[in-house]
N, C-alpha and C positions, 0 to 999 in steps of 0.2 A: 365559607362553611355551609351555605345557603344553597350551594349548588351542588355540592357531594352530598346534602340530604335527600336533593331533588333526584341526583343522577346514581344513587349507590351501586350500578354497575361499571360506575366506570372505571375502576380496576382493571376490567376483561380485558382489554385491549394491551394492559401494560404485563398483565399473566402470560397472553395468547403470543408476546412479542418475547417477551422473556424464555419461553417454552421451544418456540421455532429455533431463534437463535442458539439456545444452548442446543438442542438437536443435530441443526445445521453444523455446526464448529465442533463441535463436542464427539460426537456419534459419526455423523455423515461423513465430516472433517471436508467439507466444500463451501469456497467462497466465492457466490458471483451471486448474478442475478436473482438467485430465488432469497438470498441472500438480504442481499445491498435495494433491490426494487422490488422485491414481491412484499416484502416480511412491512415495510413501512409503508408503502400502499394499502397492505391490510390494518394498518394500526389506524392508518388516516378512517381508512373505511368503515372500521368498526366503530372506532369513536364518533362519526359523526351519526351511524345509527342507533350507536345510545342514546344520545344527548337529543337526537329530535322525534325519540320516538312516542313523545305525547304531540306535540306541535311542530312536525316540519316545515309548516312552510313559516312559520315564525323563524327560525334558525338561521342566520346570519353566516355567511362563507366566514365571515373574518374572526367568527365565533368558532367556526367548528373547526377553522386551520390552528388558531391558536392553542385550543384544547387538544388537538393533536398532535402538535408541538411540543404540548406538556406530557402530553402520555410518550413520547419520543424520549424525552431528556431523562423521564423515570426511568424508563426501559433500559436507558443507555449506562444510568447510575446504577442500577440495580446486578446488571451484567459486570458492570467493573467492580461494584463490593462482593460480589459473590467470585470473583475470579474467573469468569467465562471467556472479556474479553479483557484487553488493557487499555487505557488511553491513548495512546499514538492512533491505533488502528480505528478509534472513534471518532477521533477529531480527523482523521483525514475520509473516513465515512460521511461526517457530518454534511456536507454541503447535498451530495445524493439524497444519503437520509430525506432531508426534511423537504428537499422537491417532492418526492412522492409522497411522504406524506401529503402535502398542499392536493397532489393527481389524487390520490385517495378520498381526501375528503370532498374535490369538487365531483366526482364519481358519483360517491355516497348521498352527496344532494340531492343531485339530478334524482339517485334510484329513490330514496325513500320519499320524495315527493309524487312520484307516479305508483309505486306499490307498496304494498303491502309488508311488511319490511319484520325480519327475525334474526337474530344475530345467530344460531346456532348451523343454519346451512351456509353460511359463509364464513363458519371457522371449519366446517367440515369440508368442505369446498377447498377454502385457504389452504389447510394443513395437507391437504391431500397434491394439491399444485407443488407446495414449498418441496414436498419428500420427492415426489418425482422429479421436479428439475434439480431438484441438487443432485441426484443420485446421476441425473444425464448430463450435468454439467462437472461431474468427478470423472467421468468417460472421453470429454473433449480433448483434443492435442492441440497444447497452445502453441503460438506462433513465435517465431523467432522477431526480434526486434533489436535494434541500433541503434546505438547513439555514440555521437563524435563528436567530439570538444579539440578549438586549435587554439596553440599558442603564441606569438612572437617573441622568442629569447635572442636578447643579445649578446651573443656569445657565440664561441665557435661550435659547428656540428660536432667537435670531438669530445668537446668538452661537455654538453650535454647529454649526448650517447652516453658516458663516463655513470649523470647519473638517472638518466633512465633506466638502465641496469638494475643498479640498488642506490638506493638514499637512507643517508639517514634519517634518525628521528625525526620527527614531524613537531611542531610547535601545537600545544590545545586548541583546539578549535574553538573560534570567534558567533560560528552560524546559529542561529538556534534550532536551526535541523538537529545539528548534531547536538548540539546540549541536550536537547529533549530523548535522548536515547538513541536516532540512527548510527549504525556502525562506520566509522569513518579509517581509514588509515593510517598508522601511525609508524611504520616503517617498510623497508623491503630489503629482502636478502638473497643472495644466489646460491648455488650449488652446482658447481663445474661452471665450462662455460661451451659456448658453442649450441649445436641441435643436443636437444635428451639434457639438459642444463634443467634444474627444476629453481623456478625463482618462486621466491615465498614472499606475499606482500602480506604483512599484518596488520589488521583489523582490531578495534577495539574490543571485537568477539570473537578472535581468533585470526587463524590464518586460510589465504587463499592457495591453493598449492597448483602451481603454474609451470606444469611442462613446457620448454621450449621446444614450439616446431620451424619458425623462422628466425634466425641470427644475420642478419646482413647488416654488420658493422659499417657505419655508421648512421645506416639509414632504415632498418625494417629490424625491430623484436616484436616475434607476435608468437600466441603460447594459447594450451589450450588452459580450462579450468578444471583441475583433476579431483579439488575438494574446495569445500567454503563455507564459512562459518555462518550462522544466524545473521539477516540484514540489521537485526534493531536488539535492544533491549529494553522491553513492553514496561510502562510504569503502570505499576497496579500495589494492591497490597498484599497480593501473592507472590511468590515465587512457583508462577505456571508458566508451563512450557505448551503455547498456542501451536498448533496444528500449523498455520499461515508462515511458522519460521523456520518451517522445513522443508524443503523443494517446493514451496511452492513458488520462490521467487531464487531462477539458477540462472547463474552466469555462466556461458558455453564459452568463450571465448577474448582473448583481448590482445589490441596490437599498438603499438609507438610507430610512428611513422616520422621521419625527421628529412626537413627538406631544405638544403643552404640556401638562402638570400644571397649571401655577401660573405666574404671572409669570417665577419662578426655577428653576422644576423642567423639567426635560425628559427625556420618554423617546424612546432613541434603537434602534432596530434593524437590524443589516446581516443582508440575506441575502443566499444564494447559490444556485445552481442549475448543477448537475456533473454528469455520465455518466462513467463509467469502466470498462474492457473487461476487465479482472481479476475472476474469478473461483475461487471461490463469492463472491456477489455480496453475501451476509449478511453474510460474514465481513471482505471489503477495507470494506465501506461502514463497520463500526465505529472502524476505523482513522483513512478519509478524514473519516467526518464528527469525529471528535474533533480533527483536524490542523486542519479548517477554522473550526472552533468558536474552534481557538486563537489560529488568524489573527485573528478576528473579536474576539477578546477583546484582543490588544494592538491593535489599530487602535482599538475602542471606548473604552477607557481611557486612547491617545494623546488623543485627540479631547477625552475629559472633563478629564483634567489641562490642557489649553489652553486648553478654553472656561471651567474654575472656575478660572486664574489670577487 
């Protein structure tokens, strides 16, 4: 209580973090960088020139990381009561988040022990960096990206093909991926068959609507994405529809690759081919490709538990 008498600005930081991100997501509707490393850089930064601006060089890193740590989690909670952001997309922010914050406040050290130090031209500063980069990083053309998952079924190649095609229902999911919200598969259907065949794989939050462009029985179906529904559904205490759950994460394309061992052996492969406008572009890609790996692994293991029935 002793320290909020001492520091009664230190609000600012969880205002100035609150204000950007609704902006950013809200208004701009861009997720990256100015995003995910600028907005918590600045929270780190500003909080540590609250807190040391009677005594800097008294002020302890391990003080000002943690106080900006705290100003982080208000920020975080405050966005998800007011319905700005959900939780899925926080907790997989988190690890970013609060590195830069830590960059932020050892920044901040450094600066307010050598000058002269005012929080108001480094929120004018800040706010002025965040609006431009986001505005230039809503302009970017993201990159195409891949992922492939293989499987060893034993069973014949025909027999698999069979339900590569379409499967039925899918059993609930075990992962807590998917428990926590991410949309996972829960069937797949066809229409016609051959090229121009559209197969429909559903989704917890709909359906993918998958033109056929390659049919090679028993070895090659590969299809473009012609529609696809939300990746996730965000837990919050709204019912909001986030800007990030729409084209900002598109699957272009997918194919089954199937390759005989042995009479009884079959290896089977799905891959995918995604772009997604979230950025840093290192950091979302480790996320999305682990999510789609996981898609890839219950459809792979539906397919094998039906064809080794």
């Amino acid at each position: 209580m002793n320290f909020y008498k001492k520091h009664q600005h230190f609000y600012i930081p969880i205002l100035f973090g609150v204000v950007l991100i609704s902006i950013g997501t809200r208004f701009i509707e861009s997720y990256g960088i100015a995003l995910f490393l600028l907005t918590p850089l600045l929270i780190g930064f500003l909080t540590t020139l609250l807190i040391s601006k009677n005594k800097p060089n008294e002020l302890k890193l391990s003080t000002a990381t943690l106080c900006g740590f705290i100003n982080t989690i208000a920020v975080s909670l405050t966005i998800l009561l007011v319905g700005v952001e959900g939780l899925i997309c926080i907790i997989m922010a988190s690890p970013i988040l609060f590195l830069f914050v830590f960059i932020g406040c050892v920044i901040s050290l450094a600066y307010v022990r050598r000058i002269n130090h005012h929080p108001l031209p480094i929120i004018l500063i800040g706010s002025t960096l965040f609006i431009g980069l986001s505005f230039a990083e809503k302009q970017q053309k993201p990159s195409l990206s891949e992922v492939k998952t293989s499987l060893i079924i034993h069973a014949p190649i025909e027999k698999v093909w069979e339900n590569v095609v379409t499967f039925p229902q899918l059993e609930e999911p075990t992962e807590l991926l998917f428990k926590a919200g991410i949309a996972y598969p829960i069937n797949a259907t066809i229409e016609g068959e051959g090229i121009g065949a559209i197969r429909y794989c559903n989704f917890t939050t709909g359906s993918f609507v998958e033109p056929i462009t390659t049919w090679n029985a028993p070895m090659h179906l590969a299809f473009d994405v012609l529609q696809q529904p939300a990746p996730m559904k965000e837990i919050s205490y709204w019912n909001f529809d986030a800007a990030h759950l729409h084209d900002y994460f598109v699957s272009k394309n997918g194919e089954f690759r199937l390759k005989k061992i042995d009479e009884n052996t079959t290896e089977l492969t799905g891959t995918t081919w995604y772009t997604h406008r979230i950025y840093p572009e290192f950091y979302w890609r480790l996320w999305s490709n682990e999510i789609i790996h996981q898609i890839h692994y219950r459809v792979l293991n539906h397919i094998k538990n039906e064809a080794e029935k």
